[in-house]
C-alpha angles and dihedrals in degrees: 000000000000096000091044096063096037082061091044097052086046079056102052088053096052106120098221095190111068106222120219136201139144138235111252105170148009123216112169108293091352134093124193114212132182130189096054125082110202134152124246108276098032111127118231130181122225124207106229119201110265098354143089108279107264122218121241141170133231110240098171153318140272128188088340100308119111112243118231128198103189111218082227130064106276091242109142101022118118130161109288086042102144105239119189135177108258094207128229095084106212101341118120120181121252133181145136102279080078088083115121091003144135117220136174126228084278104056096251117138106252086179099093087249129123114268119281119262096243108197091165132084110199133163118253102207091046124181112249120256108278102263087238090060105064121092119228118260112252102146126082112224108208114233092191092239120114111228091041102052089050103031115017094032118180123208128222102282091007111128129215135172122227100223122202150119119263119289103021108109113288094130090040091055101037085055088045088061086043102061094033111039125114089220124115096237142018118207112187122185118196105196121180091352123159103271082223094064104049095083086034090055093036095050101028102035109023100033131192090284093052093040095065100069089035137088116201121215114201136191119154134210099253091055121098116280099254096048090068084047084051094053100047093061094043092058086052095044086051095054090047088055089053089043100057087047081073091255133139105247118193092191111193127196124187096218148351083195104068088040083054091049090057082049098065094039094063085036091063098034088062084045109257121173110260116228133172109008090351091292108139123221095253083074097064091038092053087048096070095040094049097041098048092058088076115068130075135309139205095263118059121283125071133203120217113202124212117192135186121209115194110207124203119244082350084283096149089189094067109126098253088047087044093049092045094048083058101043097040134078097243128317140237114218124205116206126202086217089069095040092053090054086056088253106161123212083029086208114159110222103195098037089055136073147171120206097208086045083104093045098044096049142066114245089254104062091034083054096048096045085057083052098048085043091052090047082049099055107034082052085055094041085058098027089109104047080041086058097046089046094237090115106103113193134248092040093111117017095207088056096049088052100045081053093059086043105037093094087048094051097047079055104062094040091058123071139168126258096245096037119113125197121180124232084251100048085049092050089051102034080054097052093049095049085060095042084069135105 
């Protein structure tokens, strides 16, 4: 009976009328066509000359002609071009065979498999949960990484961004959680990645063992704009399917950045009005409505979502990493001063926070992760007169203490890549560092 209705539900969404236009004209990344009358969202294929028919999407109108952005270059269309709709308007097909695969924006296996066995018709631009249906966080989901598990701890649906510069260890950390985590399922989306670092990030950072329960969405930076949009919202359509399977989801995306960059490209090529740094108001508008997909329901399963923002020159009050602080449940900053001591994860503890960090704890860990900040903190504040030697001991006694503890605190915040502590070890491991003297 279950592949019966999967069939009947292909069937409802056959489109029996064959739609026809034509291209008219080519601006940049854009097509006009006229003759067809489709809503935004809705997928066409266009017949190139000399060259197999691409797929493309309609993302607005202009002076009564449909405007078409192609998920190919736009290399071989010319007015005259046939244009037809290509039916299943934002439905893509999900199932379990995705386990342990690698899939492009569209869906379509780049692992040199053959192609997965989708059961499962879901919408791809789906309507966030009801606020009144989610159930409040109240367990802790373990990432596998240290300070995180014991300071910066995430609950099961809660969503946090992973804020840092280029080349300081986003990649390394979100395979690290991967591989690590406690959760079901991991769903990663690379979108706008180097095409040079996939494998890289697949066989380095993920590994065989993490790639089994995971299922890998990848759109690179030399791919159409929309392509990368695409992706970002498959990779969330993907973690909704296995959700509502009644898993545990830790769904990662590197990065909303670079999601929020394609944005903007297609923004500026319909004509939107650029505002600060160029980025149109559509993108800020896409951010909620993609981010707020992730998070709990009223039936079992969660997804966690784990989101890099890139910022630009470090610079975290740049107007993506802005709009994400206000929109996430807390956020994890990497800073290049840690990464150029060697200081792996390069997590910075007091820049860094987790607003469930209070509900997901005992007293006791919440207590000693204060302690461990304020240690921290007093050690920064002196770090200077430490350096110089004009610190004497015994003028303030935190400070004296964060000085004997401050190798066995480095200590604890760092951890190897391959290294996996569970939410319970960190908790204890926590606990025992501030028992010292």
């Amino acid at each position: 009976m279950s592949r019966l209705a999967a069939y009947h539900a292909a069937l409802e969404q056959v489109d029996t009328l064959r739609q026809l236009g034509r291209v008219t004209q080519v601006v940049g990344l854009v097509a006009e066509a006229e003759g067809l009358a489709l809503p935004v969202g809705a997928a066409v294929r266009l017949h190139l000359e000399d060259a197999a028919p691409a797929l493309g999407e309609v993302v607005g109108f202009r002076a009564g002609r449909m405007l078409l952005m192609p998920y190919a270059e736009t290399r071989g269309l010319r007015p005259g071009c046939l244009v037809e709709s290509a039916g299943g308007e934002g439905l893509v097909r999900v199932g379990p065979a995705l386990l342990g695969r690698v899939v492009d924006g569209l869906g379509r296996a780049i692992d040199g498999r053959p192609e997965p066995d989708h059961r499962a018709l879901y919408p791809l631009y789906n309507d966030p949960p009801p606020p009144m249906s989610r159930r409040r966080i109240t367990e802790p989901v373990d990432v596998g990484v240290r300070v995180i598990n014991a300071m910066l701890t995430l609950g099961k649906g809660q969503r946090v961004g992973i804020f840092s510069g280029s080349g300081v260890g986003k990649s390394t950390l979100m395979g690290m959680v991967a591989r690590h985590t406690a959760a079901d399922v991991s769903v990663v989306g690379l979108i706008g990645e180097r095409g040079r670092e996939v494998r890289d990030f697949i066989e380095r950072d993920l590994g065989p063992e993490g790639l089994k329960r995971s299922v890998v969405v990848v759109a690179t930076s030399d791919q159409p704009a929309l392509v990368r949009i695409r992706a970002a919202y498959l990779a969330t359509t993907i973690a909704e399917f296995f959700r509502d399977q009644g898993a545990d989801v830790v769904l990662m995306m590197d990065s909303v950045t670079r999601f929020a960059l394609a944005a903007r490209e297609v923004g500026l090529s319909i004509g939107e009005p650029p505002t600060t740094k160029g980025y149109t108001p559509s993108v800020f508008a896409q951010l909620p409505r993609l981010l707020e997909r992730a998070g709990t329901t009223e039936h079992s399963g969660s997804i966690t979502g784990i989101y890099t923002v890139l910022v630009e020159g470090d610079d975290v009050t740049e107007p993506v990493a802005d709009a994400m602080r206000s929109i996430l449940d807390g956020h994890v900053v990497l800073t290049r001063r840690l990464a150029d001591q060697g200081h792996y994860p390069a997590i910075e503890v007091l820049g860094s926070v987790s607003r469930l960090v209070g509900e997901l704890n005992p007293g006791e860990v919440l207590a000693a992760g204060r302690g461990l900040a304020e240690l921290l903190a007093a050690y920064r504040r002196a770090e200077d007169l430490i350096n110089i030697g004009a610190y004497a001991e015994g003028t303030n006694p935190r400070i004296d203490r964060a000085l004997k503890l401050m190798d066995s605190i480095n200590a604890f915040l760092r951890q190897g890549q391959d290294e996996g502590v569970s939410l319970q070890a960190s908790r204890e491991q926590l606990l025992a560092l501030m028992k010292e003297r």
